[in-house]
C-alpha positions as CSV (number, residue, x, y, z in Angstrom):
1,X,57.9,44.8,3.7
2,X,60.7,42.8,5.5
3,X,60.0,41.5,9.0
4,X,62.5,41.9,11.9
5,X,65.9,42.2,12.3
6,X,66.9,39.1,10.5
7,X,65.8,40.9,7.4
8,X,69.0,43.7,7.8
9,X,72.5,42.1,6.4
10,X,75.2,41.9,8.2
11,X,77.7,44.2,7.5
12,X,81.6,42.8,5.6
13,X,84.5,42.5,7.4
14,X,82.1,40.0,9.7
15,X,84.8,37.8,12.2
16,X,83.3,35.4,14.2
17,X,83.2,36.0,18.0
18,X,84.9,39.6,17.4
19,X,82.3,40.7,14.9
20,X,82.6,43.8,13.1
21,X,85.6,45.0,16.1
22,X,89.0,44.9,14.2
23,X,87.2,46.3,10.6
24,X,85.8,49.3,12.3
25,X,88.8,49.6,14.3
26,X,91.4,49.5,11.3
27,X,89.5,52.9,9.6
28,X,86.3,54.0,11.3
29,X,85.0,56.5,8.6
30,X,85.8,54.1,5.7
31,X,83.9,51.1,7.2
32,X,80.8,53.2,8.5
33,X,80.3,54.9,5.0
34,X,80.5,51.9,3.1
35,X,79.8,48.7,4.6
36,X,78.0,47.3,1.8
37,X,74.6,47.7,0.3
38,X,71.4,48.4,1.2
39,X,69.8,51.4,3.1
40,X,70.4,49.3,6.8
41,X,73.1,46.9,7.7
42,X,74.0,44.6,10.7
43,X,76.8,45.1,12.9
44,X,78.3,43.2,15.6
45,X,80.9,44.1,18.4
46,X,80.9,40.9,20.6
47,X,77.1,40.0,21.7
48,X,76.1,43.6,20.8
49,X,74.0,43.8,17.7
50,X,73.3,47.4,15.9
51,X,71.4,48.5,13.1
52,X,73.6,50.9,11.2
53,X,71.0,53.1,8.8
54,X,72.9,54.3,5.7
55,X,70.4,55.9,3.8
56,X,70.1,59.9,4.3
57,X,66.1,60.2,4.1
58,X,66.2,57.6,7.2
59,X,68.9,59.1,9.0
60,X,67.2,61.7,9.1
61,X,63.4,59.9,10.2
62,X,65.5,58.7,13.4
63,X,67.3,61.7,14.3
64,X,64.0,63.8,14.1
65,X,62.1,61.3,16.0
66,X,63.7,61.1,19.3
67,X,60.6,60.2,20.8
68,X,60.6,56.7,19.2
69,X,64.3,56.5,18.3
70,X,65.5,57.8,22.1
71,X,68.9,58.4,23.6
72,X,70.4,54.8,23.9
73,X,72.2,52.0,23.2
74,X,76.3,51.3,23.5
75,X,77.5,54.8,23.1
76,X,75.6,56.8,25.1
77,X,75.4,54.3,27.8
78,X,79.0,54.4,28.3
79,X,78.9,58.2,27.3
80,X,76.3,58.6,31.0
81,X,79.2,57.3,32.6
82,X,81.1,60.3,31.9
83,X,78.5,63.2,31.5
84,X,75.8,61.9,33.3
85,X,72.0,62.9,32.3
86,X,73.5,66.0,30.6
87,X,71.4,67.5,27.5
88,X,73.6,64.9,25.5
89,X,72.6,61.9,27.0
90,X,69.1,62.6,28.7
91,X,66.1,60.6,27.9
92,X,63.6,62.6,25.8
93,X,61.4,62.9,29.1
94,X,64.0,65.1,30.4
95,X,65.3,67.0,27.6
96,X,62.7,69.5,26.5
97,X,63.2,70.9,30.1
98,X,67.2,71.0,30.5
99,X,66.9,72.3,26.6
100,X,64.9,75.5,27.5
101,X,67.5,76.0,30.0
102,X,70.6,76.0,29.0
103,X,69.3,77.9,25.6
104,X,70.5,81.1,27.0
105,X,74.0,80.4,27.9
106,X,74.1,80.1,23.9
107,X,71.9,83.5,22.7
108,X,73.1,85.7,20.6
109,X,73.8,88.1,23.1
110,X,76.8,86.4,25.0
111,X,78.5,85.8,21.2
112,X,80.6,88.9,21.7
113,X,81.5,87.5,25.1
114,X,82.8,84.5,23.6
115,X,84.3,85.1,20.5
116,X,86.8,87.9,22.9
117,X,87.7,84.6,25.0
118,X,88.5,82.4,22.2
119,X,90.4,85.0,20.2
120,X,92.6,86.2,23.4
121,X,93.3,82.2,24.4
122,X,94.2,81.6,20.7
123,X,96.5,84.5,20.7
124,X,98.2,83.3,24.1
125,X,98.3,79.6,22.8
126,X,100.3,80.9,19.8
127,X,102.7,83.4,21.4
128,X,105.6,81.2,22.1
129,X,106.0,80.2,18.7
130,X,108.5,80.8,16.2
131,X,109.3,80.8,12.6
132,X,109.7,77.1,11.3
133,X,109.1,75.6,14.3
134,X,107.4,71.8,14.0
135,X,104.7,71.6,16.5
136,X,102.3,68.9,17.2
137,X,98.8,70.1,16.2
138,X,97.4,67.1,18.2
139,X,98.8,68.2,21.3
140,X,98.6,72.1,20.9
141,X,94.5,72.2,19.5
142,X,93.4,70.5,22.8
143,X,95.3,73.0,25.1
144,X,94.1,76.0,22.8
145,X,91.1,74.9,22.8
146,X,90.8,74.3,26.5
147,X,92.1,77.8,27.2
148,X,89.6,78.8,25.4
149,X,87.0,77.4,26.6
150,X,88.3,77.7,30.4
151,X,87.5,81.5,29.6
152,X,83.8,81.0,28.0
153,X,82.6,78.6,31.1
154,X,84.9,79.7,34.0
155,X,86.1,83.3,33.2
156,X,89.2,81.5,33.6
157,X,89.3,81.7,37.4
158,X,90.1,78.3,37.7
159,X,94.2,77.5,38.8
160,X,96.0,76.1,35.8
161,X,96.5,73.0,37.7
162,X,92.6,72.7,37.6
163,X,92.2,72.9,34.1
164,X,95.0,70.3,33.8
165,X,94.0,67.7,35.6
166,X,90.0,68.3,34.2
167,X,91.6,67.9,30.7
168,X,94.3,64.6,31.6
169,X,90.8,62.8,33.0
170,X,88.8,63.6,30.0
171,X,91.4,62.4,27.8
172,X,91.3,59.3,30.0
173,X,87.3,58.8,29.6
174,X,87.7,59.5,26.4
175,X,90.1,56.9,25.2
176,X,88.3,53.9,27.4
177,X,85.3,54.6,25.7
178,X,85.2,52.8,22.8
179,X,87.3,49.9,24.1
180,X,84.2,49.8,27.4
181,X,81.5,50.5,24.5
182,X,82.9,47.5,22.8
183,X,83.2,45.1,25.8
184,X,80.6,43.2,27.4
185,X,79.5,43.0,30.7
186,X,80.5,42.1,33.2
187,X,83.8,42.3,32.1
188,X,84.0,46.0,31.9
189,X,84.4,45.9,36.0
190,X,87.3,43.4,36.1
191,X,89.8,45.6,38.5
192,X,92.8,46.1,35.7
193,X,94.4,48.8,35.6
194,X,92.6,50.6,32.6
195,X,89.4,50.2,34.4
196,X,91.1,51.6,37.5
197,X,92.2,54.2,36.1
198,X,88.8,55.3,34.3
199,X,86.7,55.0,37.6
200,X,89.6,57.6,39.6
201,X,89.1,59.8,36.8
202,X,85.3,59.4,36.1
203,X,84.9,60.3,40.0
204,X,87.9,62.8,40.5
205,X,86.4,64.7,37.5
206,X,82.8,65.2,38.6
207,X,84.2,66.2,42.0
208,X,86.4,68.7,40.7
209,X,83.3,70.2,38.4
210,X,80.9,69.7,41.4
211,X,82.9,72.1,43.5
212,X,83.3,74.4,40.9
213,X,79.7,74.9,41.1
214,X,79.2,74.7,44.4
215,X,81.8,77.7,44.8
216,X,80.4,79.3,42.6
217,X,76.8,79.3,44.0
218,X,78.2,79.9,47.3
219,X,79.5,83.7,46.0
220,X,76.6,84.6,44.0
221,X,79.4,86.1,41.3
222,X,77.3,86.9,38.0
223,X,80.5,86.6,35.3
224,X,79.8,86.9,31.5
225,X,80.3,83.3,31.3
226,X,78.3,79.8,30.8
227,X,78.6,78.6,34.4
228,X,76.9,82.2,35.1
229,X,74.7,81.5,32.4
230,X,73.8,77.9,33.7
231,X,72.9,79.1,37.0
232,X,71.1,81.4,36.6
233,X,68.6,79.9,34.1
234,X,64.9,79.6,35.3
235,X,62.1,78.1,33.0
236,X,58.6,79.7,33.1
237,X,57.4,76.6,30.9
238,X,58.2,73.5,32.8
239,X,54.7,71.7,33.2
240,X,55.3,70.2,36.0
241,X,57.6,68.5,34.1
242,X,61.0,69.5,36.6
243,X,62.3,72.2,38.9
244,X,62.6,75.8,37.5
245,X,66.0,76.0,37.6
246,X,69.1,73.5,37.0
247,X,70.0,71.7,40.0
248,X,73.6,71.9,41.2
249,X,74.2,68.5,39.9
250,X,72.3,68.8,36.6
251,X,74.3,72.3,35.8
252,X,77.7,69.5,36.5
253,X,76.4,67.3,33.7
254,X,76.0,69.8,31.7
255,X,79.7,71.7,32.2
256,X,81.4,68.4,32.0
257,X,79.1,67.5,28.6
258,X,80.0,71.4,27.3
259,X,83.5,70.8,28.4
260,X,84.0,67.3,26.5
261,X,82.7,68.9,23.3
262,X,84.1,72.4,23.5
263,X,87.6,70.5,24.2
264,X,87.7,67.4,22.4
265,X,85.8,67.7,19.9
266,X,86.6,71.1,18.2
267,X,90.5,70.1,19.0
268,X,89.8,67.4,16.7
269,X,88.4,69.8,14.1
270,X,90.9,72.2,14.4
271,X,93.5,69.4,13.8
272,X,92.3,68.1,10.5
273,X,91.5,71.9,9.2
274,X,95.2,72.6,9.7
275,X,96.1,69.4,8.2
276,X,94.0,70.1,4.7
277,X,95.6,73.5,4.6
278,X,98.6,72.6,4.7
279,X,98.4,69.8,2.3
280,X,96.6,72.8,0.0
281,X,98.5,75.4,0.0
282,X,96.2,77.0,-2.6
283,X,93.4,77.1,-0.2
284,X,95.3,78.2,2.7
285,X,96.8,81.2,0.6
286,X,93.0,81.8,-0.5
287,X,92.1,81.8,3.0
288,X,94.8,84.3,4.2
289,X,94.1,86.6,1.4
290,X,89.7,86.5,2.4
291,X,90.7,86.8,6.5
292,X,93.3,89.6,6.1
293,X,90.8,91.6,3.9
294,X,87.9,91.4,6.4
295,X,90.1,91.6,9.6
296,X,92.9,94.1,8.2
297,X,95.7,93.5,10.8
298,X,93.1,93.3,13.8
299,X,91.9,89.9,16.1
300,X,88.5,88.9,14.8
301,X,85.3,90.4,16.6
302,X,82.1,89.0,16.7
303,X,81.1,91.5,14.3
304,X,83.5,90.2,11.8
305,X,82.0,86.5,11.7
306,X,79.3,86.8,9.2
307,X,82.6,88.7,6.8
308,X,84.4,85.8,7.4
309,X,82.7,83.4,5.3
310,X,85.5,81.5,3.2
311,X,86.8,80.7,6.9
312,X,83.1,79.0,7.6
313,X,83.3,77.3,4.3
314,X,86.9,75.8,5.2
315,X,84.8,74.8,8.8
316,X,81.9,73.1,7.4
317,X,84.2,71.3,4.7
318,X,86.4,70.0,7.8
319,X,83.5,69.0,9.5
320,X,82.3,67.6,6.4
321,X,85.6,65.2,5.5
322,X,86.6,64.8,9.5
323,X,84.0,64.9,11.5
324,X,85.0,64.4,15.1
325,X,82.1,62.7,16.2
326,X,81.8,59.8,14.3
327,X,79.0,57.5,15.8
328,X,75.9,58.3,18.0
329,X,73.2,55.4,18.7
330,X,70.0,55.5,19.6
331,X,67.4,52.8,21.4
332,X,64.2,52.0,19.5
333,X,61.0,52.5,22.4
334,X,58.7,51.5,21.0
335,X,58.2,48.6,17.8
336,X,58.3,50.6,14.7
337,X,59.5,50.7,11.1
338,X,62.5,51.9,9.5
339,X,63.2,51.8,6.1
340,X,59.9,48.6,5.5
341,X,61.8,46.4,8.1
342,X,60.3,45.9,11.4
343,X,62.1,47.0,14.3
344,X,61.3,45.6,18.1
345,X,61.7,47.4,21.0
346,X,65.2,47.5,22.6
347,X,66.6,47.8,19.0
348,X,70.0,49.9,19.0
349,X,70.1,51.7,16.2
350,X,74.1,53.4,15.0
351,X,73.6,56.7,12.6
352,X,77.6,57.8,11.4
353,X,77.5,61.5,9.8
354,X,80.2,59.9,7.2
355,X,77.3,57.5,6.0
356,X,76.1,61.0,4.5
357,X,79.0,63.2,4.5
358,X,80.9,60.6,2.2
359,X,78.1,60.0,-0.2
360,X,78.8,60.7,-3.7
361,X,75.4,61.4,-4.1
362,X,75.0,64.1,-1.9
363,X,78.4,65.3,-2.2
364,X,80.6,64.9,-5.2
365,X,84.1,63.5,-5.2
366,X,83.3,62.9,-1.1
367,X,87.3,62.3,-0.4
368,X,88.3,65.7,-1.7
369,X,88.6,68.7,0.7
370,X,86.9,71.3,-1.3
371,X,85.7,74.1,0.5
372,X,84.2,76.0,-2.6
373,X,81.1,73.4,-2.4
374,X,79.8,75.3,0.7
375,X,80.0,78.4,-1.6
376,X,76.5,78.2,-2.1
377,X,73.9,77.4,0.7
378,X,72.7,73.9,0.8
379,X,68.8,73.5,0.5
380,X,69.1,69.8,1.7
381,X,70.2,70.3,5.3
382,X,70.1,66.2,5.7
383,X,73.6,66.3,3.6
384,X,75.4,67.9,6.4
385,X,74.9,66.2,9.9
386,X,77.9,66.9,11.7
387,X,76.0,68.2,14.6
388,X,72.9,66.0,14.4
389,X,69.5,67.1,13.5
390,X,66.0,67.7,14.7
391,X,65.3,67.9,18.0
392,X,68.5,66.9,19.8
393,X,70.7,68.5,17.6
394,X,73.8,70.2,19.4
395,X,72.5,73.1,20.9
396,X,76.0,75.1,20.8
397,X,76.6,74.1,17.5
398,X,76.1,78.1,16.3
399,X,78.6,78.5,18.9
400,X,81.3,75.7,17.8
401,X,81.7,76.9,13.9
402,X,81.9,80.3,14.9
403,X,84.2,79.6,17.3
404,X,86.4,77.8,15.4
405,X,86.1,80.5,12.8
406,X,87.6,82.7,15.0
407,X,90.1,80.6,16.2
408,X,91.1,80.1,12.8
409,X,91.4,83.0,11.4
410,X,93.8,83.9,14.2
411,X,95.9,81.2,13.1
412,X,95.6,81.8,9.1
413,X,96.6,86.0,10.0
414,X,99.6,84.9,11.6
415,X,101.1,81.8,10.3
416,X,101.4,79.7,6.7
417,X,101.2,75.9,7.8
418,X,103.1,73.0,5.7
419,X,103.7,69.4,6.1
420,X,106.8,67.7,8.0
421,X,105.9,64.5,6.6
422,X,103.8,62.6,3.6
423,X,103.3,59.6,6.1
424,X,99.3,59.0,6.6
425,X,98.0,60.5,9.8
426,X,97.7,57.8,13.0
427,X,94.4,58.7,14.5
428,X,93.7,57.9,18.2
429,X,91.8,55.4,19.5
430,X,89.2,57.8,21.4
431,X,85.4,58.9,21.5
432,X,86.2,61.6,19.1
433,X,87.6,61.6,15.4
434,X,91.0,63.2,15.6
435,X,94.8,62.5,14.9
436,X,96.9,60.8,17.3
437,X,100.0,63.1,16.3
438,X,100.1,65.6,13.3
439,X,103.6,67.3,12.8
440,X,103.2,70.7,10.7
441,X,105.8,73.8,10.4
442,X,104.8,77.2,11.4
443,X,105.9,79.7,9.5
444,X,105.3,83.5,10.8
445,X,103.8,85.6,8.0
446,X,105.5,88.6,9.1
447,X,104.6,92.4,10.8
448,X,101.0,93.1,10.9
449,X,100.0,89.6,11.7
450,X,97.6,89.1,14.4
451,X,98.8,87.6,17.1
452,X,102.1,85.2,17.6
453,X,105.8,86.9,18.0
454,X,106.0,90.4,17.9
């Protein structure tokens, strides 16, 4: 067995005094999924040091251990900036309690709930469209998907000008992330005016959420929606381990840590599906012809999901090829082993789903968007990780792909998508995985089509 970190090799594309920066930066998924040999690899951003594990049998040991391998290291101590101690970014101490209680804002029972929101906000998002328009998917996924999930979390009583400015200082946080993740301190608290402009938004943002809540526990108003949910949530099973209930500023961390991946996130995913379809017109016509035989003219229900299933296959394959969250770390607790090298304590350990999603290995011909490879269930769940594993796996991941199947097959009912260009996507320089701008043509598929012009 190897002994300590010196036994992991550094990653290519190695420049001194920058490390690893301008090679991750120049195609994120590319470098992470093939950085070079061997089952763990170095990699450096300025003094920060990271064990990047490649190897799908230990990706999964860390992500199943969370006691040992905890919440930690550069990205999700910039990422409790933002969120907070959220279910996200907790310590495993706290996350077995705020985990039992946030479970029911995502049973089975509020599904129908849901899925009516994100259909109806899909439908509104698309109305003003028109044959052969050219929109910008990168700008129209994040407001349909905020709509949406405005109604899920708020019943959509909050102004328009709320949801605005929540969104505009996301997308703020969002993009200083990786630039704050990748500098060291104390340089990160130089007044410029990036970090100016991160700190109004970082505290205007968890103002705006706190007084959500507080109106909300003010009126005592039980809506079919997560805040509700939230709230309302008492655990019979904490163990001394915490209050019954969510405080008031733990049911903030976890709206603005719902909010940041309902938004972001599945915008992102909704971007690149669009994208592929429209660069495969084969699939997209296979997928009109599957959505229009379950759905027969009508907005998806909840009962139609499970029907839906080349939609879900298109989802996971997105998810698969473009997954939006591209890097999670984690801090080693205690001194352990990982793959026969020695690990101290303190250790910051990077897992990237493309390390597995883009091995040819597990998945044959990995560049390809190929949704028939989802056609049959996959009995080795560690070759689909988009969404984490074991115990700190998203808990609203059930949640995400069915909402995006929804969303979707709104969009694929009503409208054919092709290309405007053959120039390579710009992706933006954010937390998330997602294009910068992405130009496609709408076309209307005519009467009978669910939802957009009449």
């Amino acid at each position: 067995m190897s002994s300590g970190l010196g036994a992991v090799p550094l990653a290519p594309g190695y420049v001194p005094l920058l490390g690893h920066t301008a090679a991750m930066l120049r195609d994120r998924p590319g470098f992470l999924a093939s950085p070079g040999q061997g089952d763990l690899v170095r990699l450096r951003f300025g003094p920060q040091t990271m064990v990047l594990v490649r190897d799908p049998d230990l990706v999964q040991q860390v992500l199943r251990d969370d006691r040992t391998f905890d919440k930690g290291g550069p990205f999700f101590d910039r990422a409790r900036e933002v969120v907070g101690d959220g279910l996200a970014t907790c310590p495993h101490e706290r996350h077995r309690r705020q985990r039992r209680l946030c479970q029911p804002a995502f049973r089975p029972g509020r599904l129908p709930d849901y899925t009516e929101a994100v259909t109806a906000a899909a439908r509104e998002e698309t109305a003003a469209w028109n044959d052969g328009d050219v929109i910008d998917v990168a700008r129209v996924m994040p407001a349909l998907a905020s709509r949406a999930l405005a109604r899920t979390m708020f019943s959509s009583r909050l102004p328009a000008h709320t949801t605005r400015q929540i969104n505009e200082d996301i997308a703020t946080l969002l993009g200083s992330v990786i630039r704050r993740m990748l500098t060291p301190a104390p340089f990160d608290r130089a007044p410029t005016p990036g970090h100016l402009r991160y700190e109004r938004a970082r505290r205007r943002l968890r103002q705006t959420v706190s007084g959500v809540v507080a109106g909300r526990r003010a009126d005592g108003t039980d809506d079919p929606d997560l805040l509700s949910a939230l709230l309302s949530a008492a655990d019979p099973e904490t163990g001394g381990d915490g209050p019954v209930s969510l405080t008031d500023e733990e049911v903030a961390d976890q709206l603005i840590t719902f909010f940041i991946a309902g938004t972001e996130t599945t915008a992102g995913l909704m971007s690149w599906m669009l994208y592929e379809l429209a660069r495969h017109p084969g699939i997209q016509e296979h997928l009109h012809a599957h959505t229009a035989g379950v759905l027969r003219g009508r907005p998806p229900r909840a009962a139609d999901l499970p029907a839906l299933s080349y939609a879900e296959q298109v989802v996971d394959e997105a998810l698969r090829l473009h997954s939006p969250v591209w890097l999670f770390t984690r801090t080693v607790t205690t001194e352990t082993r990982l793959g026969g090298v020695r690990l101290p304590a303190g250790t910051a350990i990077a897992i990237s789903p493309y390390t597995v999603h883009w091995n040819p290995d597990l998945h044959p011909r990995p560049r390809e968007f190929d949704p028939g490879r989802w056609k049959t269930p996959r009995t080795d769940r560690g070759a689909h990780v988009p969404f984490g594993a074991g115990p700190r796996r998203c808990i609203g991941d059930r949640f995400a792909v069915q909402e995006t199947v929804a969303v979707l097959s709104v969009l694929i009912s009503s409208w054919r998508f092709t290309p405007v260009t053959e120039r390579p996507v710009k992706v933006a320089l954010s937390a998330s995985y997602g294009p910068r701008t992405l130009r496609l043509r709408v076309h209307a598929r005519g009467p009978g089509h669910v939802g957009g012009p009449e």
